[in-house]
N, C-alpha and C positions, 0 to 999 in steps of 0.2 A: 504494500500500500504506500502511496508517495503522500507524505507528509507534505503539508504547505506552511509558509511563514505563521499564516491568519488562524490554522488549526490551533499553533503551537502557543499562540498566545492568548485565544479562548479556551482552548478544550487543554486546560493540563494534563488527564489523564491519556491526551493523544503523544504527550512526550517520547521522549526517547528511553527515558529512566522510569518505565511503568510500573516497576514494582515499587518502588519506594513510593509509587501514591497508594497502591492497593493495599500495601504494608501497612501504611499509616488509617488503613482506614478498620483495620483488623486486629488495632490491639486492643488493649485489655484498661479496663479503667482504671484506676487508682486506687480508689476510694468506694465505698457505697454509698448511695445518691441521699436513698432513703432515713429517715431521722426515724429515731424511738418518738411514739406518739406518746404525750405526757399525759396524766390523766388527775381529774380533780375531784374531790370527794367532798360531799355535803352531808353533814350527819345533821337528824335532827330528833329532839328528842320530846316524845310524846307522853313522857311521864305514867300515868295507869290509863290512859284513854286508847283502847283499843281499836273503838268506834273510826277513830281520826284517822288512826294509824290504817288500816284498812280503808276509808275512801283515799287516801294518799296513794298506796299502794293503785288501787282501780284508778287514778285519774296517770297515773305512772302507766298503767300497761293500757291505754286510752292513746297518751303522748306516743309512747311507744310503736303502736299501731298505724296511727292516723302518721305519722313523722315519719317512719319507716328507719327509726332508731337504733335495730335491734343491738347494735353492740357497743353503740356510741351511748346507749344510757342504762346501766345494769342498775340493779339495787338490792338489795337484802334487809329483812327485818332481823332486826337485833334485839335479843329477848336474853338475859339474865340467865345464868344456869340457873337447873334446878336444886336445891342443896337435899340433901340425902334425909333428911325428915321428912320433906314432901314428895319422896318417890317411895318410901315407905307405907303411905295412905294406900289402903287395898281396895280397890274397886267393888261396887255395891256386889254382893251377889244373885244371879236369878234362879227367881220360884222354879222349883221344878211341879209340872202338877201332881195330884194322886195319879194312882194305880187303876182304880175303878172308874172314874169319869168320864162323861159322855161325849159322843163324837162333837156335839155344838161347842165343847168347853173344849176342846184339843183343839178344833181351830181358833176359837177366840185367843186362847194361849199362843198360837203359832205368829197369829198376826200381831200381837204384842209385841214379840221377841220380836217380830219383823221389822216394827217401828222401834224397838229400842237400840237395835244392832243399825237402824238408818240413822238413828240419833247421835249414836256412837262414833259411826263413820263422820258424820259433820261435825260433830267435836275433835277428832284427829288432825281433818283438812285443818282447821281452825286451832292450835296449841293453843294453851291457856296461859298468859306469861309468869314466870315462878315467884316474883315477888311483882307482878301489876307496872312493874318498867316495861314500855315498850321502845325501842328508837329504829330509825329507820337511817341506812346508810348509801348514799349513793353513788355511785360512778359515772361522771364525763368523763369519755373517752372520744376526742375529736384530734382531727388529726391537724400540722402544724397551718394549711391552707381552710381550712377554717373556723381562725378564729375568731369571726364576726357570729356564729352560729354560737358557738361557746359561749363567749359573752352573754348572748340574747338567755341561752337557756337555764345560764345564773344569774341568772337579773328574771329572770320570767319563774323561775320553781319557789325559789322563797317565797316572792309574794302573791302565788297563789292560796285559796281559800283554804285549804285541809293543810297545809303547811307553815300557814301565817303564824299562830301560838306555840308550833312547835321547836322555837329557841335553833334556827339554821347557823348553821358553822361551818363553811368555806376552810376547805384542806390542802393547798396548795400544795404541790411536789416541794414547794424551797422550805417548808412549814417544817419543824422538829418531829413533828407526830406525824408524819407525813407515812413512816418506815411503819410504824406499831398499828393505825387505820389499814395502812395495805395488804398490812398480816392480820389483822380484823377482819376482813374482808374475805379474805381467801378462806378462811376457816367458817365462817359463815353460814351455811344451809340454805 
């Protein structure tokens, strides 16, 4: 192929030293581009009001849905261990019926136990907090390109309704408690 003056000074890969362009276009980066996303934590604490702490929770996985949040906003309920006297209380025990009773009383008994074991079941979904503290902990996780989104959505979750009384505290990564909240957090349920 005959090279011309006008190639060599538009088209540098039409040069004579081709490899040193395609060389340079095939190495390898230095660095990685990508940054650690930082992540910020809002604890708040809802004292024995569980009521609160559950529409926070529903207005959380509301945000969550309608925003399409799913990893940029986690949260966990933080509830107190149980101390070992109040895991000692033994659960009521049930009636068993007689021996001789009639078929209308075996089912009245069956559908009993059916609604007590439904009862059961919504009290498990629902833990009971061990000493009436409830607090809720949460996670922004946004990445370093948006933080106008961030901003908005710590300025917009305090002073919502079910959030407003319950004492918010912003946990910055530069924070001291920043290390002990994160291991909070992880451990969690």
């Amino acid at each position: 192929m005959q090279q011309t003056k006008w190639m060599l000074l538009l088209f540098p890969l039409f040069s004579r030293n081709k490899r040193r362009h395609v060389r340079a276009l095939t190495w390898g980066s230095g660095a990685s581009q990508t940054r650690i996303m930082a992540h910020i934590y809002i604890r708040f604490d809802f004292g024995t009001d569980e009521e609160k702490a559950q529409q926070a929770r529903h207005k959380l996985d509301g945000w969550k849905q309608a925003f399409r949040l799913d990893k940029r906003l986690l949260y966990k309920l933080d509830r107190p261990e149980i101390t070992p006297e109040q895991a000692s209380a033994k659960p009521e025990a049930a009636e068993k019926p007689a021996p001789g009773a009639k078929s209308k009383t075996k089912t009245a008994t069956k559908s009993a136990a059916k609604t007590k074991a439904k009862a059961s079941e919504a009290a498990a979904e629902k833990p009971a907090p061990a000493n009436g503290k409830v607090g809720l902990l949460i996670r922004l996780y946004f990445s370093s390109y948006e933080k106008l989104s961030e901003q908005r959505w710590l300025d917009r979750i305090p002073s919502e309704d079910p959030f407003k009384g319950a004492s918010p505290r912003i946990i910055h990564q530069s924070d001291p408690e920043f290390e002990s909240t994160d291991k909070q957090f992880e451990s969690l349920v």
